[in-house]
N, C-alpha and C positions, 0 to 999 in steps of 0.2 A: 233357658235358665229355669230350674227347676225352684218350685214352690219353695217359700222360707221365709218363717219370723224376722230372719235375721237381715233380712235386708229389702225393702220396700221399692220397686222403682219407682222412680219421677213417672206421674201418670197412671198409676196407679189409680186403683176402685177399690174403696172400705166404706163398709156399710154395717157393720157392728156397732153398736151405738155405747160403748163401757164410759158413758160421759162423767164418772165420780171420780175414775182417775187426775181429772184434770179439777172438776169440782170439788174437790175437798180443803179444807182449811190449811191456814199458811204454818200453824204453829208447828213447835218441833214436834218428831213423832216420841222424842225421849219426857216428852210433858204428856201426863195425864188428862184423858180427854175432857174435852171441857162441856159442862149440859147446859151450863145458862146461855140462854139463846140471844143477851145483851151484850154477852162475851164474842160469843161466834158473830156477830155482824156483820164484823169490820169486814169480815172473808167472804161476802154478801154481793153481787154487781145490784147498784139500787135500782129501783123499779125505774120502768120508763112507760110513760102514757104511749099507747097504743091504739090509734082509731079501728075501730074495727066493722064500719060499714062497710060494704061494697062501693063502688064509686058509680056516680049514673051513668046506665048507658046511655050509649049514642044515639040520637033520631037516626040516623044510617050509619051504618057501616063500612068505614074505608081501610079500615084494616086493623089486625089482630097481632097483639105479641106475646109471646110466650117462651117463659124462659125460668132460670134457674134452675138448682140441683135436684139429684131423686131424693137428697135427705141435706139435713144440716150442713156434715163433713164436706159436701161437694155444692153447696149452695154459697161461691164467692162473692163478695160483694162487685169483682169485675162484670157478673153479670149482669146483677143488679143496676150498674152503672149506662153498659148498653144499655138495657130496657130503657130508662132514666131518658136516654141521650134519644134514641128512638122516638119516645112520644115526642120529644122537642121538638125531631128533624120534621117529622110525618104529621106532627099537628093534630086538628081535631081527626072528630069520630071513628078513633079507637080502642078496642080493646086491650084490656091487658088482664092476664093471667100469668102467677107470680109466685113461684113456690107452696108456701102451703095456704095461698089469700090471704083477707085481709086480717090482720092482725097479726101472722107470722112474727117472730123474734127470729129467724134462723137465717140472716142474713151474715155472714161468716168473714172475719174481720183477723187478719194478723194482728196480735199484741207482744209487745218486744218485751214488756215487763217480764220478767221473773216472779207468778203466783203459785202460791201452793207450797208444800213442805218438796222441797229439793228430792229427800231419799224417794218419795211416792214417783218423783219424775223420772228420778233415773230409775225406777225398776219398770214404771211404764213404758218408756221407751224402749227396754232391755222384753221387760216380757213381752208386751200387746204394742208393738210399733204401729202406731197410725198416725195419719195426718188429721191436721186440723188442733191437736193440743195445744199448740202454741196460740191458738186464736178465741176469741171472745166471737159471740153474735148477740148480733142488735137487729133492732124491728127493721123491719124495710120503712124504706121513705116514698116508695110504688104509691101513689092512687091505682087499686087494683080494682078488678070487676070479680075476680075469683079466684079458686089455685090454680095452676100447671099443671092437672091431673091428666090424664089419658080423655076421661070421659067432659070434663069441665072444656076441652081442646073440639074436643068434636061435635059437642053441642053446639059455642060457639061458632065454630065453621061452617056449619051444614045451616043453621040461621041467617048466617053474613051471606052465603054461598045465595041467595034469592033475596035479597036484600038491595035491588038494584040494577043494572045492569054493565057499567063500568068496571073493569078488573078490579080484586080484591087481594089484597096484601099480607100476607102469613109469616111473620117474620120470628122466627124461633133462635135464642139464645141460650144455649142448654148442651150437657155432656151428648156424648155419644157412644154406642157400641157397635165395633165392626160384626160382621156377617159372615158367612161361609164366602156366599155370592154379593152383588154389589147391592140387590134387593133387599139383600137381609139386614143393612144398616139399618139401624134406627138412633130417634132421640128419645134420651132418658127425660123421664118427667120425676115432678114430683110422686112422692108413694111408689118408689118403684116400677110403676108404669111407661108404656114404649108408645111412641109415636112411630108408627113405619111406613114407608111409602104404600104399602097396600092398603092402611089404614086411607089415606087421601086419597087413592085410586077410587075406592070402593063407595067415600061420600062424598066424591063429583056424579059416578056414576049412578048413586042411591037418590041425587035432587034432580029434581024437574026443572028443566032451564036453568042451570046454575049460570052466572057469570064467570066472566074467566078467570082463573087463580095466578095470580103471582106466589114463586116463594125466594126467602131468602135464608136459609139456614145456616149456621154459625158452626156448628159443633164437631168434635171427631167423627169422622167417617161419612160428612153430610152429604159426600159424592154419590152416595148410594141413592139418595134421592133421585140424581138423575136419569134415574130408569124409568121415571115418570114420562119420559118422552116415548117410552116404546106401547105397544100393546099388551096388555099385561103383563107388565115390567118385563118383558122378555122382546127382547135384542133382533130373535129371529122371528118374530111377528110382526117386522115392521113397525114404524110412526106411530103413535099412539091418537083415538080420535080425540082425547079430551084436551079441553081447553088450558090448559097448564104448561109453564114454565118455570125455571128459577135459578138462583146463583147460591154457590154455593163456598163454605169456606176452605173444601178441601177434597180430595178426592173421596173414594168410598175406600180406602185402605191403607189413608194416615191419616196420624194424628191432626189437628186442632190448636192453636194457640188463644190465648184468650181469656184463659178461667184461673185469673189472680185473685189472691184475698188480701193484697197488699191497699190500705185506704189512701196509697198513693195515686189519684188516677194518670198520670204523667208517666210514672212507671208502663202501664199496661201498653201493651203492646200486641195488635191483632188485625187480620184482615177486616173483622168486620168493622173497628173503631174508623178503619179509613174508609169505608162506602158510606157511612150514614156521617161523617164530615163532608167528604165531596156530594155528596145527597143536596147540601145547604153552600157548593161552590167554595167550600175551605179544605185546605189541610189539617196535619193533625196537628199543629201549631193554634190553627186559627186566621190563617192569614187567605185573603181573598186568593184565590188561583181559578174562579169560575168561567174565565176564559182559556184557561190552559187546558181546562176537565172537559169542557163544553165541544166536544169533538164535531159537533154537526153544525155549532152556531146555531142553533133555535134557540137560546135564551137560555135553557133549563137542562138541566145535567140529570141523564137518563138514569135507571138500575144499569143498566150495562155500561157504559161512562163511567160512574162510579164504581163499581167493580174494578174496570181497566186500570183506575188511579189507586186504587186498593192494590194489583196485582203489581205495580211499580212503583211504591211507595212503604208497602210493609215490609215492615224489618223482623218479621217473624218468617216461622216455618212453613206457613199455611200456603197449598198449593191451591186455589181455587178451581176450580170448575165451573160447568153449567151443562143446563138440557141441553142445550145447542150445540157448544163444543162433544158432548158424548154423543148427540146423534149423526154429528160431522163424522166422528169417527167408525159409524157404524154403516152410515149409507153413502158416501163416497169412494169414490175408485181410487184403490191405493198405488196406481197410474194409469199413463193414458196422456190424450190434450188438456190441456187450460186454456182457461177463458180468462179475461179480465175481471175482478170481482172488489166491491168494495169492503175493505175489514177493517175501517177507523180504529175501534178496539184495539185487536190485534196490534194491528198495526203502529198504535202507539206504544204498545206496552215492548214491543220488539225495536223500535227505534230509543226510548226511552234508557231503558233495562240495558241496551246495546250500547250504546251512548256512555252510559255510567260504569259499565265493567270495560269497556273495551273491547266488546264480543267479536272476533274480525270471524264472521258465519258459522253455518251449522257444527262442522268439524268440531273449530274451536270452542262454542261453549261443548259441546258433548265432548270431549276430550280432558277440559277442565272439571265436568261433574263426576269424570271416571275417576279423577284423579280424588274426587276428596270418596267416592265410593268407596274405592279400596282402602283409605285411611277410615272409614267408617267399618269396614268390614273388619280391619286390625284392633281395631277399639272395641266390639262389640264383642269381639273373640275375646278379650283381656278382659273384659268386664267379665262374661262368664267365670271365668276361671278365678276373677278375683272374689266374686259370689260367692262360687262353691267354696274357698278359703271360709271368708266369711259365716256359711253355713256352719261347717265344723267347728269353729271359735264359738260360734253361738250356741251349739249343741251341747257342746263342752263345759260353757258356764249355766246355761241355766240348770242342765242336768246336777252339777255340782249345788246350785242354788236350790233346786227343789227337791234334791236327797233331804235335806236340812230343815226347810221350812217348804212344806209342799201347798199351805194355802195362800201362800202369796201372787200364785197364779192365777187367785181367782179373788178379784177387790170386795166382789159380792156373797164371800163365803162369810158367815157369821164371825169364824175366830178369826176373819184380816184385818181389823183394826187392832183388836187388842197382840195381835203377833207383832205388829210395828210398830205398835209402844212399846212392845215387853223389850223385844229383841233388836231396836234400832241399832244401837254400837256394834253389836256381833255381823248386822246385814252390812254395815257403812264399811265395817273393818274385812271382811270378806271381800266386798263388790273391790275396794281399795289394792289388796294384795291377789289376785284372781288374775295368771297369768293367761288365762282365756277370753277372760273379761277385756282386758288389754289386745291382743289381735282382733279381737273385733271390731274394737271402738279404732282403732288401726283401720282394720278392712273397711269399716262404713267410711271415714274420711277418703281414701284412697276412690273408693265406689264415687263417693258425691264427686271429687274432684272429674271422676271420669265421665260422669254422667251430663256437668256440665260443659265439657270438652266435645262431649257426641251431642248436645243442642247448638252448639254453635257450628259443629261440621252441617247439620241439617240445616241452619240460619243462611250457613255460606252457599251451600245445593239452592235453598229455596229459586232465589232471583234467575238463576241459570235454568230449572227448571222451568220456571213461567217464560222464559226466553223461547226455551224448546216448543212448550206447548202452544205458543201463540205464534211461532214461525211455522209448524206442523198444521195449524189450522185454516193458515190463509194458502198454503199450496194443498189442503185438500179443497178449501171451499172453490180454488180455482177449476180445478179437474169436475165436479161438481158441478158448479155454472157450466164448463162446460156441456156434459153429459145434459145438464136442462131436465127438463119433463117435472114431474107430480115432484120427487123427493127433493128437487131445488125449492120447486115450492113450497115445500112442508116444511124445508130448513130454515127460507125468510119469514115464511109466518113463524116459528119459532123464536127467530131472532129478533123479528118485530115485538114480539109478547116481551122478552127480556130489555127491550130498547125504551117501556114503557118508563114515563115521569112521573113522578111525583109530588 
């Protein structure tokens, strides 16, 4: 789909910051601007106290979160909520790093009111489509230690990283950007700045005696972290020496579920909501299932446990991963003998998942994911083509729009207030009778209907998917055990590091 004003996919990145579109006052634009500043109030959000110390740190260090958006527009309060829920599960001596630290206002919040003067919104919409106008931000409610910076991320780590000797916890909540390769994922931070797996390669390798790293990352494309398992994220160098593991929300080359701005938290819907509940032996309800999660029976429900109940349990898209499963995949015989091998994990999430669809074997779910692929394949192709529609509708009226009044394109141009005074009736009675204006506002309904047509075909994939992937992994871990030697052992010590409690 080629580039276009005219229509924004679901998922989408905007990072243009035109915040007066949405910020300007409710009155009409056919009324005379108003100077008294007792007049303009009302159209004011009124202050809110905001603490703005940093929070103390920890006498030690058991783990570190870090999350939220690279800016306002993608900083939801879903995330916010993880972190939130996080410190709960995980307890003391934590860190937390938090969008833009302590004192942030840019926690991003749906507001269903109708603010602002109507005509400013529908030309915004029609010119600068972005997301996020519909919402309001408010202060985070974080006790934070700092921002979600690149560099605020790595200080912290490379400190915690020798702070002890017990594994330590990196638990990141935050957008993401796919890669060429599955190395080149990274998570988006605050400021624009990326987190990438070479970044964590490089300050395990940079401390002296680190302790061992746990990660657990949340975001689009988090798969890509698990190259961490290799020798310099590369595949063909063999197991990697350092001490690191982790789970992950997805592979390195889809999307993410996760990052709502809806202040419903019941709404949100996500892998990672469901590993830091079974974390604390509940579901996403709240109801005790810590003997159903508790796969080994020692008491306490592992990161890998949790994950399992996360991959059989969430009703989103999110494909999870780990280093373990990607190194299964890289140094195991793709046949050969098997041995007998234990994969509780797995193995639950395959009897679970199987159970609940009906899965009668391999065949059948891959038969059934082919069948919504090609329906995904039909849809994706309509979508384009309904796009391109779309683009020329859109071409068509702004072109017409900005023959006429051409600084209405730009909110920040000196004459764009007084042109939307002068001229509100002429712009209302235009946008009104505008038969281009009309296929568009057509096209984008058509579009939205189809877009959420193709998240629920990916909804329907998801579960079938983690079927595959956990039935895939216990007949290679058996080929594997069998074969034996160094790379069995690199695999359990992997799997151990990810089996670790909390």
């Amino acid at each position: 789909m080629r580039a276009s004003k005219g229509w924004i996919a679901i998922g989408a990145i905007g990072v243009v910051a035109l915040i007066a579109w949405a910020a300007r006052g409710a009155g009409s634009p056919s009324e005379e601007p108003v100077d008294d500043a007792e007049e303009r109030e009302e159209d004011v959000a009124p202050a809110i106290e905001v603490t703005v110390a940093p929070a103390a740190m920890p006498e030690h260090v058991r783990w570190i979160a870090v999350g939220g958006g690279a800016d306002p527009e993608l900083n939801q309060i879903s995330l916010e909520e993880d972190l939130l829920l996080a410190r709960e599960v995980l307890g003391d001596g934590g860190v937390v790093l938090f969008a833009g630290g302590p004192g942030t206002r840019a926690v991003q919040v749906t507001d269903d009111a109708e603010r602002g003067d109507p005509l400013r919104r529908e030309l915004g919409d029609l010119l600068v489509p972005r997301g996020g106008r519909d919402a309001r931000y408010q202060p985070a409610r974080l006790a934070m230690h700092g921002p979600a910076t690149l560099d605020a991320t790595v200080e912290a780590l490379r400190a915690a990283l020798v702070d002890g000797d017990e594994p330590l916890l990196l638990w990141v909540a935050a957008h993401g950007d796919r890669g060429e390769l599955p190395a080149d994922s990274t998570a988006l931070l605050w400021g624009g700045t990326e987190l990438a797996p070479t970044t964590i390669a490089e300050t395990i390798a940079s401390t002296e005696s680190p302790r061992p790293l746990r990660m657990v990352i949340t975001s689009c494309y988090a798969g890509g972290f698990a190259e961490l398992a290799f020798d310099g994220l590369d595949p063909d160098r063999g197991p990697s020496s350092l001490d690191v593991c982790g789970l992950f929300a997805t592979s390195w080359d889809e999307e993410a579920g996760g990052c709502d701005p809806s202040p419903d938290r019941a709404s949100h819907e996500a892998w990672s909501i469901h590993v830091l509940e079974a974390l604390r032996g509940r579901d996403r309800a709240g109801n005790d299932v810590h003997a159903e999660i508790d796969l080994d029976h020692d008491g306490r429900v592992s990161l890998a446990e949790a994950d399992a109940r996360a991959r059989i349990a969430a009703l989103s898209f999110d494909l999870p991963t780990s280093t373990s499963a990607r190194l299964l995949r890289v140094i195991a015989p793709s046949e050969g003998p098997s041995a007998a091998v234990s994969m509780p994990e797995d193995e639950a999430v395959v009897r679970a998942i199987g159970e609940r669809l009906d899965i009668e074997g391999e065949g059948d779910a891959q038969a059934r994911l082919d069948a919504l692929a090609r329906r995904r394949v039909e849809l994706e192709a309509a979508i384009e083509a309904r796009a391109e529609e779309a683009d020329e509708a859109w071409w068509a009226v702004v072109g017409e729009l900005l023959s006429r009044w051409p600084v209405l394109d730009d909110p920040w141009h000196p004459d764009f207030d007084a042109t939307l005074v002068r001229e509100a009736d002429a712009i209302r009675a235009f946008l009104g009778r505008s038969e281009a204006r009309a296929r568009w506002l057509e096209a984008q309904d058509d579009l939205g209907a189809m877009q959420e047509t193709e998240a629920a075909l990916r909804v329907q994939a998801a579960p079938l998917r983690r079927w595959l992937e956990a039935y895939e992994s216990i007949a290679l871990a058996g080929r594997l055990r069998a074969r034996g030697g160094e790379a069995w052992d690199r695999y359990e010590r992997m799997r151990a590091c990810e089996r670790g409690t909390w």
